[in-house]
PADRENNU-856850 format. One line per 5 residues: number of its first residue (from 0); for each residue y, z, x of C-alpha. Coordinates in steps of 0.1 Angstrom, whole numbers, plus 5000, padded with zeros to 4 digits. Example, Ala and Ser with C-alpha at 12.3 -4.5 7.8 and 13.67 -1.06 7.14 Angstrom:
<rs>
0	4955:5078:5123 ~ 4989:5071:5137
</rs>
This chain:
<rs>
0	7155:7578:5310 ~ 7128:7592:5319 ~ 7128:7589:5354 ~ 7158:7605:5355 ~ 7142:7632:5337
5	7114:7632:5363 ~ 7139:7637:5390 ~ 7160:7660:5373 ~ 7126:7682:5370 ~ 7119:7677:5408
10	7154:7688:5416 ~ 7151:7719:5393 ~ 7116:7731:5415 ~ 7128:7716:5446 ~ 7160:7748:5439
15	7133:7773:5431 ~ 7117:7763:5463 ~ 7148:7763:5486 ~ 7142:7725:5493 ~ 7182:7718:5481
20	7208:7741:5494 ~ 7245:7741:5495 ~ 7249:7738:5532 ~ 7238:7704:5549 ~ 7212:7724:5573
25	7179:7721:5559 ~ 7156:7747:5551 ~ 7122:7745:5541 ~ 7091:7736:5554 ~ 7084:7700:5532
30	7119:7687:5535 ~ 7133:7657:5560 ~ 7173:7661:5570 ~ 7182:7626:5585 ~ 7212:7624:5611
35	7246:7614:5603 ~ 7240:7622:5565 ~ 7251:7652:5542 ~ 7215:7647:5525 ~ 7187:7672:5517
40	7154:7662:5500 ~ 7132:7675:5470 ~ 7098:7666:5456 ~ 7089:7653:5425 ~ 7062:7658:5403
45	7031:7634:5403 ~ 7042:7621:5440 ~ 7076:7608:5433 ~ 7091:7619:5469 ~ 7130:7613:5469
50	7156:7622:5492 ~ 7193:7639:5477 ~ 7223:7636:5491 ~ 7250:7666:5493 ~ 7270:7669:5456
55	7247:7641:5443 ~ 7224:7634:5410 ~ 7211:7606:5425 ~ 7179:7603:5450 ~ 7184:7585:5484
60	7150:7583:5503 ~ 7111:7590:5494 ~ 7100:7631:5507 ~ 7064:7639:5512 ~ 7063:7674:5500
65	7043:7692:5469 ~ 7041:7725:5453 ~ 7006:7743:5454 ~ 7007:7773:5423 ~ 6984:7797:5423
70	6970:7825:5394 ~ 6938:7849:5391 ~ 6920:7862:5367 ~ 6916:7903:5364 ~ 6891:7913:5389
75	6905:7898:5422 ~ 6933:7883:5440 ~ 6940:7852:5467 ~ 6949:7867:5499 ~ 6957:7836:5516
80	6979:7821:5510 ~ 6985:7842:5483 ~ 6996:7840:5443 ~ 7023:7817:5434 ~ 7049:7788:5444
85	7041:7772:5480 ~ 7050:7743:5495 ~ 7031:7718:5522 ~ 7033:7681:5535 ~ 7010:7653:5518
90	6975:7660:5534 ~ 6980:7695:5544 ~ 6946:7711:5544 ~ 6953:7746:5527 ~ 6929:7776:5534
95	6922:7796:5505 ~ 6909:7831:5504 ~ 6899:7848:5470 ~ 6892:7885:5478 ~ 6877:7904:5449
100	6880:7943:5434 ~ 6856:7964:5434 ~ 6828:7958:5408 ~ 6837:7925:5406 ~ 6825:7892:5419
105	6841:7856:5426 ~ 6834:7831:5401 ~ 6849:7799:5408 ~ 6886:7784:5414 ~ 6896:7761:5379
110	6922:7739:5375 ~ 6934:7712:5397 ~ 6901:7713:5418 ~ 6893:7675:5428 ~ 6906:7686:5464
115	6894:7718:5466 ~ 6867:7713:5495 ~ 6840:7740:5475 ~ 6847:7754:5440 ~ 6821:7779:5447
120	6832:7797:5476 ~ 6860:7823:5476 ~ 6866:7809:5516 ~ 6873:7773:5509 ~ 6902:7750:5515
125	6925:7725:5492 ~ 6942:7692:5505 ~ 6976:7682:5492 ~ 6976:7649:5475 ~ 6997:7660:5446
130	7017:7689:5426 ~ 6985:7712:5419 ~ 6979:7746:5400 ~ 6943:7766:5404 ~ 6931:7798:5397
135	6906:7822:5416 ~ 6886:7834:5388 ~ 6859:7870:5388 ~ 6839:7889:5366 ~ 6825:7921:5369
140	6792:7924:5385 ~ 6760:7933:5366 ~ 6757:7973:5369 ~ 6719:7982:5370 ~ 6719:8008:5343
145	6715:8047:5355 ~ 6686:8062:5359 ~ 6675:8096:5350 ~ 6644:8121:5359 ~ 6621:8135:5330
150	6599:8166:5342 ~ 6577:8172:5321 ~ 6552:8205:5318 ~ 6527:8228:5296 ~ 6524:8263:5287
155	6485:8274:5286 ~ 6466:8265:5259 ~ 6472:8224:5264 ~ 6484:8198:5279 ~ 6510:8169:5278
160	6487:8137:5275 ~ 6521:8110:5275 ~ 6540:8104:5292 ~ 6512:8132:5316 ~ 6529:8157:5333
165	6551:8158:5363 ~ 6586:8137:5370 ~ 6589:8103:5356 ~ 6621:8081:5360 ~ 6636:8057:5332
170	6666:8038:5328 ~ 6693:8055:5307 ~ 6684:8048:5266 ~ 6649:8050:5271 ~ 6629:8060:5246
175	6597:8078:5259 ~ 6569:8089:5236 ~ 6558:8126:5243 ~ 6520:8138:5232 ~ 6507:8172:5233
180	6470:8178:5227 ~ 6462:8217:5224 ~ 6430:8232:5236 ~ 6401:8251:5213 ~ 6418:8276:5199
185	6452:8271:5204 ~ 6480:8252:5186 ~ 6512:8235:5195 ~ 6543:8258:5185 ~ 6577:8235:5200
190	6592:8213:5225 ~ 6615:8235:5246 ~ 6642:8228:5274 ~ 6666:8203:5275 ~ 6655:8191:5241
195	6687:8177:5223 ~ 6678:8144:5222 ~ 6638:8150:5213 ~ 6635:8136:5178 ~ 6612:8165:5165
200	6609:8196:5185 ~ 6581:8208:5161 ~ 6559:8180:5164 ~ 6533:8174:5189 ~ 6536:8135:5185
205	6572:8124:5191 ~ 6599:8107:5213 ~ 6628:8117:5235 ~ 6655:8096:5249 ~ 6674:8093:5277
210	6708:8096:5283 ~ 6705:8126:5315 ~ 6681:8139:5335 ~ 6657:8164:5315 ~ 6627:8192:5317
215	6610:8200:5288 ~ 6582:8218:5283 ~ 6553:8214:5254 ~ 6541:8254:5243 ~ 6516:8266:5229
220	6500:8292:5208 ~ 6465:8309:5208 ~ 6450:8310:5174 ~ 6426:8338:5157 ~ 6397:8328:5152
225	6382:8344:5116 ~ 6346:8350:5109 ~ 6327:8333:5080 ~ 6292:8351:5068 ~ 6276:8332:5049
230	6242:8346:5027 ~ 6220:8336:4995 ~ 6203:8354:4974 ~ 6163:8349:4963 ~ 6152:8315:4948
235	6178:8290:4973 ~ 6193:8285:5007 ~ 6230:8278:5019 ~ 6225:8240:5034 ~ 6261:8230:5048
240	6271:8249:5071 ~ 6240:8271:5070 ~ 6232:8309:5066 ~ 6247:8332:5096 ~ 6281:8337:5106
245	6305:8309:5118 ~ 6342:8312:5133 ~ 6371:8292:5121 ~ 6409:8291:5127 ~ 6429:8302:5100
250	6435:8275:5075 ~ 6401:8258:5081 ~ 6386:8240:5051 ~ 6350:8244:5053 ~ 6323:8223:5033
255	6296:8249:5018 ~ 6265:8232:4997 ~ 6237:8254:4985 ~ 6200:8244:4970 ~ 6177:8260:4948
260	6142:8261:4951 ~ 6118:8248:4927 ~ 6120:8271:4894 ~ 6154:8280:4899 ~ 6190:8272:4899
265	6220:8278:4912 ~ 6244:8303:4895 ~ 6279:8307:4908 ~ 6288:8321:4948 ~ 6295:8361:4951
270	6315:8376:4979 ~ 6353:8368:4990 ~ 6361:8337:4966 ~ 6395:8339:4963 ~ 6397:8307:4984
275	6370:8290:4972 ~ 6375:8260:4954 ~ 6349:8261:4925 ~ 6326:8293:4925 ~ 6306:8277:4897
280	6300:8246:4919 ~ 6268:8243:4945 ~ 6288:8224:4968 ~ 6323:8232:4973 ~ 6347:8240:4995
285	6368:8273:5012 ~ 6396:8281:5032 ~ 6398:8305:5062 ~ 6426:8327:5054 ~ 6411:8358:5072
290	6370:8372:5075 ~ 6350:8361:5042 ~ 6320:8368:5031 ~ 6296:8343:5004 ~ 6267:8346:4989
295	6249:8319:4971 ~ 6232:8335:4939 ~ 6204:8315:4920 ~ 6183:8323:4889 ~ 6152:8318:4878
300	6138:8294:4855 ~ 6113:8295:4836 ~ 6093:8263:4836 ~ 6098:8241:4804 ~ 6056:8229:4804
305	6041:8206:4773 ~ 6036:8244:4751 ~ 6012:8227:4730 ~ 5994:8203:4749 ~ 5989:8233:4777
310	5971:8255:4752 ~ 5949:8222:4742 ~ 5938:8210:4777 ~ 5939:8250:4785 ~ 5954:8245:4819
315	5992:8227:4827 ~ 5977:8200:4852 ~ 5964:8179:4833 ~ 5968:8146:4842 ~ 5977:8140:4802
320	6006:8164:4804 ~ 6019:8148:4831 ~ 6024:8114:4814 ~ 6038:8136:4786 ~ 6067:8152:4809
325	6074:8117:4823 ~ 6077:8102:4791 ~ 6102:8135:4778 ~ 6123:8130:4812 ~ 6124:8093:4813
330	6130:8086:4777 ~ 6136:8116:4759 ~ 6160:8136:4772 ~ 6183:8100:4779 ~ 6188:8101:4742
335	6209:8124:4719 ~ 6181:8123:4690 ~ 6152:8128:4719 ~ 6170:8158:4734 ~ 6170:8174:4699
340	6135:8167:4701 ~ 6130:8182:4728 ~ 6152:8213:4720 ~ 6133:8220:4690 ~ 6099:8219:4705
345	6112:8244:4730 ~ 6118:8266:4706 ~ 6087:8260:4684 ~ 6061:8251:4707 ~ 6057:8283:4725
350	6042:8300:4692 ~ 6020:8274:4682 ~ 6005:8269:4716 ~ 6000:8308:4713 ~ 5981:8305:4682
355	5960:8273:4692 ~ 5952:8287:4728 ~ 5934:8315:4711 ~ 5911:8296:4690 ~ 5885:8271:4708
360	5884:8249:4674 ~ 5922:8247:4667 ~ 5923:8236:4709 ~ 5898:8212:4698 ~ 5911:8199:4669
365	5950:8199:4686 ~ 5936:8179:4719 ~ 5919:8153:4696 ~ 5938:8149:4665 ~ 5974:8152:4680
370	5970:8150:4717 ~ 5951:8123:4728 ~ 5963:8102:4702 ~ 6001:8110:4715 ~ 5993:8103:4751
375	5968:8068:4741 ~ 6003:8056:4726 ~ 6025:8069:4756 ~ 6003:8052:4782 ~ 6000:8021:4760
380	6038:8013:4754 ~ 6044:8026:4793 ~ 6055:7987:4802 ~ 6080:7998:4780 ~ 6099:8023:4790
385	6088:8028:4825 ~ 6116:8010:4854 ~ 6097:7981:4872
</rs>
């Protein structure tokens, strides 16, 4: 059964190959008429070659004749010998040409290939042993992506510092990094030009990409410069920046630290202090807005001497009034009930001393009776309170 169905098959592609006709002429180039006979011939699949006679199902003698089909893939074509149903002779060498499009390139023939001399190659040739189907196969070629120019300048006042300025090239979808520096003086204001696809036209530091070819350009402003006069008064000096008069750009923050001298302190900062951070404050800060003038004003103090011990040694050098004033800073005044203390003899001592200073015996008496005693028991417990 089913070799009948084999030859039934051959029969139905031998028709759509013109191998079997009505008339008993042949026609076709794989077919064998033999003298004498009514007969035509048809090829099976899978080399089962048989020979039909005129009005006949059945076969009569073996034929040596197969069908080649052949298909592409989008992209090309076969010029030679062309796409679809052929016909040749066992052992016919077949050229094949694959030709293809534009933007595309040849792959490789698929299929029934064990015959094909060169998969590889578009120019190649296929021998008939059998009923075959291949295909030419392509695929578009690799495009290099586009390329695009980037020109790239500067108004005075700065420069472009990446990508530099001039012409560069990038492939399309680049993303370049753009850098402008301005000079002393000047600020950067915008990006301008072709600048659709710049990230931030406002920023010096940012990033463009490429999808055509642009110019841009990086401008830039020149920037007042405002004056800053800075003065003190009598008993201190302005350290940071100094006394004189300094230029700024608007919006400046500027450091300012003044000093007293010795028997004085610092009071508060006179002038244009609307921007100043803390006028009470030695060392603060301001901003430039426009021209400012400071002045750094200091008072006098008077000096806070041992009232009492002064009027008994009659002079304020004594070396005993200085271990007195070490012992008030060092462990007086670092205590709430010592700075009490201290507070109260401030406002006390000055009349006593006044009344002992007067008198040679009270100075006597004070010096020795409340004194000396005072600063034997200082020096004595000075392992004590003194740092190591």
């Amino acid at each position: 059964m089913n070799k009948v169905f084999s030859i039934l098959l051959a029969l139905a592609l031998a028709v759509s190959l013109g191998l079997v006709r009505a008339q008993p002429a042949w026609a076709g180039d794989g077919g064998v008429r033999h003298p004498g006979t009514a007969a035509t011939s048809a090829a099976t699949p899978h080399g089962a070659d048989v020979a039909v006679a005129a009005g006949s199902d059945l076969p009569v003698m073996p034929l040596s004749v197969y069908g080649l089909y052949i298909t592409s893939t989008e992209g090309g074509s076969v010029d030679r010998p062309g796409e679809g149903m052929f016909s040749y002779h066992v052992g016919a060498v077949v050229r094949l040409v694959a030709i293809p499009h534009d933007d595309y390139r040849f792959v490789n023939w698929t299929g029934h290939v064990d015959t094909v001399e060169d998969v590889d190659a578009p120019f190649t040739t296929i021998t008939m042993m059998d009923w075959y189907v291949i295909t030419a196969n392509f695929e578009p070629l690799e495009v290099p992506p586009e390329q695009y120019d980037l020109t790239v300048a500067s108004t005075s006042g700065g420069s472009v510092a990446a990508p530099g300025e001039g012409t560069f090239t990038y492939e399309e979808g680049a993303v370049v990094d753009l850098v402008a520096e301005a000079e002393e003086g000047y600020r950067f204001v915008t990006w301008t030009g072709d600048i659709a696809t710049i990230a931030d036209v406002g920023a010096a530091g940012t990033a463009i990409v490429m999808h055509d070819h642009y110019s841009i350009t990086a401008a830039f402003q020149e920037m007042p410069l405002y004056e800053l006069r800075i003065s003190s008064r009598v008993g201190g000096s302005v350290i940071s920046p100094g006394e004189g008069t300094f230029n700024y750009e608007k919006g400046t923050v500027v450091h300012v630290a003044a000093v007293p001298d010795v028997d004085y302190r610092f009071m508060y900062w006179a002038g244009d202090v609307s921007t100043l951070a803390c006028i009470y404050c030695p060392a603060t800060t301001i901003t430039v807005e426009r021209d400012h003038t400071i002045i750094a004003v200091f008072e006098y103090v008077r000096p806070r001497y041992c009232f009492v011990a002064t009027a008994a040694y009659g002079t304020p050098t004594a070396a005993q009034i200085g271990v007195l004033r070490e012992f008030r800073d060092v462990v007086l005044l670092e205590s709430r009930a010592g700075s009490r203390f201290v507070a109260w003899y401030y406002a006390a001592g000055p009349p006593m001393a006044e009344v002992i200073e007067g008198n040679e015996v009270l100075r006597t008496l004070a010096r020795v009776l409340v004194v000396d005693p005072v600063v034997r028991l200082v020096e004595a417990t000075g392992t004590l309170w003194r740092s190591p």
